[in-house]
Backbone bond lengths (Angstrom), bond angles and torsions (degrees), N, CA, C in turn:
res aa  C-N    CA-C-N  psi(-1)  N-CA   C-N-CA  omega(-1)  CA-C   N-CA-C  phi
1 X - - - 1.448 - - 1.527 111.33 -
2 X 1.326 109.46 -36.98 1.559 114.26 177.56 1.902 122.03 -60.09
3 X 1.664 105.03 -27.84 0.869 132.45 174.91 1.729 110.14 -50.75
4 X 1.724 96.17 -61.43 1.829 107.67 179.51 1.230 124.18 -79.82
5 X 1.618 120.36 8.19 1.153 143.26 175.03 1.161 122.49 -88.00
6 X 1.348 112.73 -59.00 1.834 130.77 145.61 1.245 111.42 -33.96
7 X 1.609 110.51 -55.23 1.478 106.82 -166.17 1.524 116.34 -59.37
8 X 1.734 105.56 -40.97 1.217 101.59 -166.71 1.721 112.74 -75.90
9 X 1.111 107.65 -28.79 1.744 112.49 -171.80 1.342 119.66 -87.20
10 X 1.556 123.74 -18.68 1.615 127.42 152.34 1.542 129.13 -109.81
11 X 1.314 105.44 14.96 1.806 107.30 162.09 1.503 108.76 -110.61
12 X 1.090 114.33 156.91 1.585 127.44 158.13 1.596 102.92 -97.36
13 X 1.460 106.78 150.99 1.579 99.70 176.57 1.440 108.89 -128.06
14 X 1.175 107.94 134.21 1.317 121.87 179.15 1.504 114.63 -77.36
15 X 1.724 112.86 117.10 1.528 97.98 -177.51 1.774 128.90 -69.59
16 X 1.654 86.05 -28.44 1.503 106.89 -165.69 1.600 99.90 -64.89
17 X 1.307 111.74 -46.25 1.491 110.51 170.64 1.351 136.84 -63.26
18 X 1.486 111.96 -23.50 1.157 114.38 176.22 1.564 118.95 -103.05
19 X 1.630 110.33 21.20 1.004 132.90 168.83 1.162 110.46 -101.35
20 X 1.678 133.94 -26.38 1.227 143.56 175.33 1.600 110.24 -71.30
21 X 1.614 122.02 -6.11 0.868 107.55 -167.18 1.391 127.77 -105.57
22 X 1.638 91.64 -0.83 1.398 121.02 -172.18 1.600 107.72 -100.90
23 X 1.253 127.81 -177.41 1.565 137.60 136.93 1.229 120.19 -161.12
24 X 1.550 123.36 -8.22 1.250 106.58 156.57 1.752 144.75 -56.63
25 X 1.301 122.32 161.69 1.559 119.66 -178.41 1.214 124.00 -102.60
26 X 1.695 117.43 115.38 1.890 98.88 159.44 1.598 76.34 105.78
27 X 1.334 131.31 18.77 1.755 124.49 -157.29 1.752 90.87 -137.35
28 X 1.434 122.35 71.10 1.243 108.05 163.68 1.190 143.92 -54.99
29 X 1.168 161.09 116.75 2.033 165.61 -41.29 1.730 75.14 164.38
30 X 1.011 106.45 158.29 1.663 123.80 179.53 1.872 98.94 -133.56
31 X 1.050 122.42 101.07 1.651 110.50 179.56 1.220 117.80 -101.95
32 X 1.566 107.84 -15.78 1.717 99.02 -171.83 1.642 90.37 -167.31
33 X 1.495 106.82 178.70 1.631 114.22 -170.62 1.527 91.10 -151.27
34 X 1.530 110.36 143.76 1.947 113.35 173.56 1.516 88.89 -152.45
35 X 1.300 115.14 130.26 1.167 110.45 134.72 2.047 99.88 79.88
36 X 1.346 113.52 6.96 1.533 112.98 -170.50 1.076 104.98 89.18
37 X 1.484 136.69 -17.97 1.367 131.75 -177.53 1.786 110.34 -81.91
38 X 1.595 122.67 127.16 1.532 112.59 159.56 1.388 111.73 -76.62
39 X 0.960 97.75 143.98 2.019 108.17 168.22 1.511 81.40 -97.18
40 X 1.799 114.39 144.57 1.539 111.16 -174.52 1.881 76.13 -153.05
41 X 1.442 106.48 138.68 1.275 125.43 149.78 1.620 116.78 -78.69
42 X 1.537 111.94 150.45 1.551 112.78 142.50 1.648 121.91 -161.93
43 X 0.795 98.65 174.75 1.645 104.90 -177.60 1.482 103.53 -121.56
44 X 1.424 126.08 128.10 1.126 133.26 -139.01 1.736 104.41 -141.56
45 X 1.285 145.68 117.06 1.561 129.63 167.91 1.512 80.92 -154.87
46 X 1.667 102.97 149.32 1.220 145.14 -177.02 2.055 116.15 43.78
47 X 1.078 135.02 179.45 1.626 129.90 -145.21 1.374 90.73 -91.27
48 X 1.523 92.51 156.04 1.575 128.62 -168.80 1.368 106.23 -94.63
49 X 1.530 111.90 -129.79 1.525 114.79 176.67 1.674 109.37 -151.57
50 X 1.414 108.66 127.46 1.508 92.67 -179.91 1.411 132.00 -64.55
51 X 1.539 118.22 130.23 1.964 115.97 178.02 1.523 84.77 -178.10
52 X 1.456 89.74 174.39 1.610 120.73 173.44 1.092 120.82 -141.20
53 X 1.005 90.45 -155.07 2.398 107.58 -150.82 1.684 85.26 -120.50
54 X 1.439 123.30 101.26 1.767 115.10 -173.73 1.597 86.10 -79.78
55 X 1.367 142.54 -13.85 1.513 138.19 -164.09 1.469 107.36 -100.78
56 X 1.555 100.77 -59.88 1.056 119.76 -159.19 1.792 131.77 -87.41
57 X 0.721 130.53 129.90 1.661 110.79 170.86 1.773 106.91 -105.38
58 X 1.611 123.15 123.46 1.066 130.20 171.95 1.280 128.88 -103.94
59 X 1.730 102.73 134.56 1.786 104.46 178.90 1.504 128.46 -69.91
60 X 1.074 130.92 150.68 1.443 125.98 165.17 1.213 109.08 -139.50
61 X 1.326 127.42 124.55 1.091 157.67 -151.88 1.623 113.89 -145.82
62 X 1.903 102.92 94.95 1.044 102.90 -172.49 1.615 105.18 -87.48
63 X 1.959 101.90 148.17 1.292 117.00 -163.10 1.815 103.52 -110.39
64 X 1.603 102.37 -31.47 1.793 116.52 159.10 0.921 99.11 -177.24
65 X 1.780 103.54 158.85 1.385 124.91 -148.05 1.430 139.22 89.33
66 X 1.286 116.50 -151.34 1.197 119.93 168.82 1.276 124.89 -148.64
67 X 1.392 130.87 144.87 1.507 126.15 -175.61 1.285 99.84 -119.02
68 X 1.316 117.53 161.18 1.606 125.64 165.97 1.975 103.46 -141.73
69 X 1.222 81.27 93.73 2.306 90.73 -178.53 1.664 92.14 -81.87
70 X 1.476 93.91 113.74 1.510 103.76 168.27 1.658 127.90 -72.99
71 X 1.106 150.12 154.01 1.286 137.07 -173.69 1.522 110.38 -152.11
72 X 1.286 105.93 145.00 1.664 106.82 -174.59 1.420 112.37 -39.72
73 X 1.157 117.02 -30.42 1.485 123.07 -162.51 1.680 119.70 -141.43
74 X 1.327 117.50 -1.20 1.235 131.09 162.56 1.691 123.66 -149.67
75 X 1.386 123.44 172.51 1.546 128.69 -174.40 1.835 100.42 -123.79
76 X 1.005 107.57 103.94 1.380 118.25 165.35 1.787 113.77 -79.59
77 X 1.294 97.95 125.85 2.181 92.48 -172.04 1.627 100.20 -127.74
78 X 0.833 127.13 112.54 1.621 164.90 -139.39 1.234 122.73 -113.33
79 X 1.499 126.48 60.28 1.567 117.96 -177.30 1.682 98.73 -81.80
80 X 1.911 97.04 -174.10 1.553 118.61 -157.73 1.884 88.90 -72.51
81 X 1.014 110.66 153.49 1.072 123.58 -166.36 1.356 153.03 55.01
82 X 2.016 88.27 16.47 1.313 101.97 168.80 1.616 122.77 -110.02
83 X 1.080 116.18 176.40 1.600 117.17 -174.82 1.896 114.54 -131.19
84 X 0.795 104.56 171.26 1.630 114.44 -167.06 1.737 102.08 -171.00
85 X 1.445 88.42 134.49 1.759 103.10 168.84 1.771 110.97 -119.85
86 X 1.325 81.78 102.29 1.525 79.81 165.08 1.734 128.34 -54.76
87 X 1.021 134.43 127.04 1.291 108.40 171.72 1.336 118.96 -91.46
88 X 1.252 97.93 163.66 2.116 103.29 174.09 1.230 131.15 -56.06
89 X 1.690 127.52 122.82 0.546 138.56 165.33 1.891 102.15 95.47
90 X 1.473 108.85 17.75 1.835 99.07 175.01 1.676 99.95 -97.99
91 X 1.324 89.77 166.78 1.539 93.91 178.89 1.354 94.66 -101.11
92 X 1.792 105.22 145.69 1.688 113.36 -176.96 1.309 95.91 -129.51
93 X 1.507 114.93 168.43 1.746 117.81 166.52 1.803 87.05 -137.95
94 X 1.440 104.88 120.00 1.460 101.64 152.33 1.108 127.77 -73.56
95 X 1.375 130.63 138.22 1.683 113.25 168.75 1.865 96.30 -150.30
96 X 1.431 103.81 142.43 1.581 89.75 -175.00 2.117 83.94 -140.50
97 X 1.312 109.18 139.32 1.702 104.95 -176.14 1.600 114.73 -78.79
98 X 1.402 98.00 -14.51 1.552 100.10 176.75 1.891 115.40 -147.83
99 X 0.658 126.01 149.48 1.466 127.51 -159.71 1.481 111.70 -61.75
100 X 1.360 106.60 119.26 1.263 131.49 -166.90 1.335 111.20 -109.78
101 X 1.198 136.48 144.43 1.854 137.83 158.69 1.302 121.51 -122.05
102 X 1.457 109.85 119.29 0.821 130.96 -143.64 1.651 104.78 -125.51
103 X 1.386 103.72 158.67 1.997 108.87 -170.53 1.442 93.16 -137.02
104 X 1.435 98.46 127.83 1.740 107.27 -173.94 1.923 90.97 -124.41
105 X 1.593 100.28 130.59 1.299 107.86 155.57 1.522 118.51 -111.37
106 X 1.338 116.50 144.99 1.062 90.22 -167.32 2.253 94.46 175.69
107 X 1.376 110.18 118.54 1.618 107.77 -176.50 1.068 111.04 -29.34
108 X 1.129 100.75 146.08 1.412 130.78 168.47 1.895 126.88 -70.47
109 X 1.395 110.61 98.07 1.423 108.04 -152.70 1.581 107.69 136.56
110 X 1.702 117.88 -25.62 1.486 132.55 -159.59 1.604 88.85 -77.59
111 X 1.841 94.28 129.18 1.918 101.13 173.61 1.263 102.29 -79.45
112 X 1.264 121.13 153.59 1.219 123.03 161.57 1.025 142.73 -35.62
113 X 1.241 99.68 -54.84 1.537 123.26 176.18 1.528 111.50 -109.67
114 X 1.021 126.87 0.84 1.721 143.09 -177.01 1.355 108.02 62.72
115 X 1.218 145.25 -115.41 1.458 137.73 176.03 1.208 119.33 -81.95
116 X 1.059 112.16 -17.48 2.063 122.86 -178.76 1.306 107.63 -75.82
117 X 1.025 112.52 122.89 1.911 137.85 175.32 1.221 95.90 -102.62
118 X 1.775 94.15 114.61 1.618 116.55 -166.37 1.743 90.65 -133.24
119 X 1.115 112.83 140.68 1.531 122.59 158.53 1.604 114.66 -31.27
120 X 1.525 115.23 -45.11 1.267 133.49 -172.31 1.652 121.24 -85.47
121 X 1.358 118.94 -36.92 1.344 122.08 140.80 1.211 124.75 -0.12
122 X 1.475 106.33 104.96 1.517 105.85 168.66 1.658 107.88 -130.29
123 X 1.507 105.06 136.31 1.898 111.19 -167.26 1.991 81.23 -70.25
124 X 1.443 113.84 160.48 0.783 143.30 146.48 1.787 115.83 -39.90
125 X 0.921 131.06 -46.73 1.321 127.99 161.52 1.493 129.03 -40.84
126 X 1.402 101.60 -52.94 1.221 134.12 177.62 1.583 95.15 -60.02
127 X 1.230 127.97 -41.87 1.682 121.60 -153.18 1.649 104.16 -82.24
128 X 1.433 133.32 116.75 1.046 153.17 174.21 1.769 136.40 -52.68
129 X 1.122 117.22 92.49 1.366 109.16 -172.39 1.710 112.72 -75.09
130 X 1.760 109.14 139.99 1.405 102.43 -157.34 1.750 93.66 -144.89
């Protein structure tokens, strides 16, 4: 633990690089922690699954590409250098047409997919710090 403590308070992290290190999809990267919040990478192309965060509200913060967060009642469209807060407890659909990377903030404890059991679902345990 002392190890990720160091890490986080005397490195800077490079996103672009620690985006190079990945290539899977729908597979969020864990890079850093503040405050209970994960900072989580991912790399993202074609639609997700609809659910939400009943606790939580999560950021997305596109890094390149494009996102389009679907909503019961509106279409949010998302170029590189923009941000969006989901709030708690809305239902979202990610869908991006070509592979996008993407930076999710968002508590620590937050399911992926929130109560929806998706093929793509990954527990928090499972999600990899890199």
């Amino acid at each position: 633990m002392a190890f990720l403590f160091s890490f986080r308070m005397s490195n800077s992290i490079n996103l672009l690089k620690k985006f190079s290190q990945f290539n899977d999809q729908w597979s969020p990267k864990i890079i850093a922690e503040c405050n209970g919040q994960l900072i989580k990478l991912a790399k993202i192309e074609g639609e997700f699954v609809w659910h939400n965060h009943p606790d939580e509200d999560e950021v997305f913060f596109i890094v390149k590409g494009k996102l389009l967060l679907k909503f019961r009642d509106k279409d949010v469209h998302l170029k590189e250098g923009e941000l969006y807060v989901v709030p708690k407890g809305v239902d979202h659909f990610p869908v991006a047409d070509k592979e996008c990377w993407v930076m999710l903030i968002e508590p620590k404890g937050t399911k992926h997919t929130g109560e929806t059991d998706f093929e793509l679902s990954v527990d928090e345990k499972d999600q990899k710090w890199i």
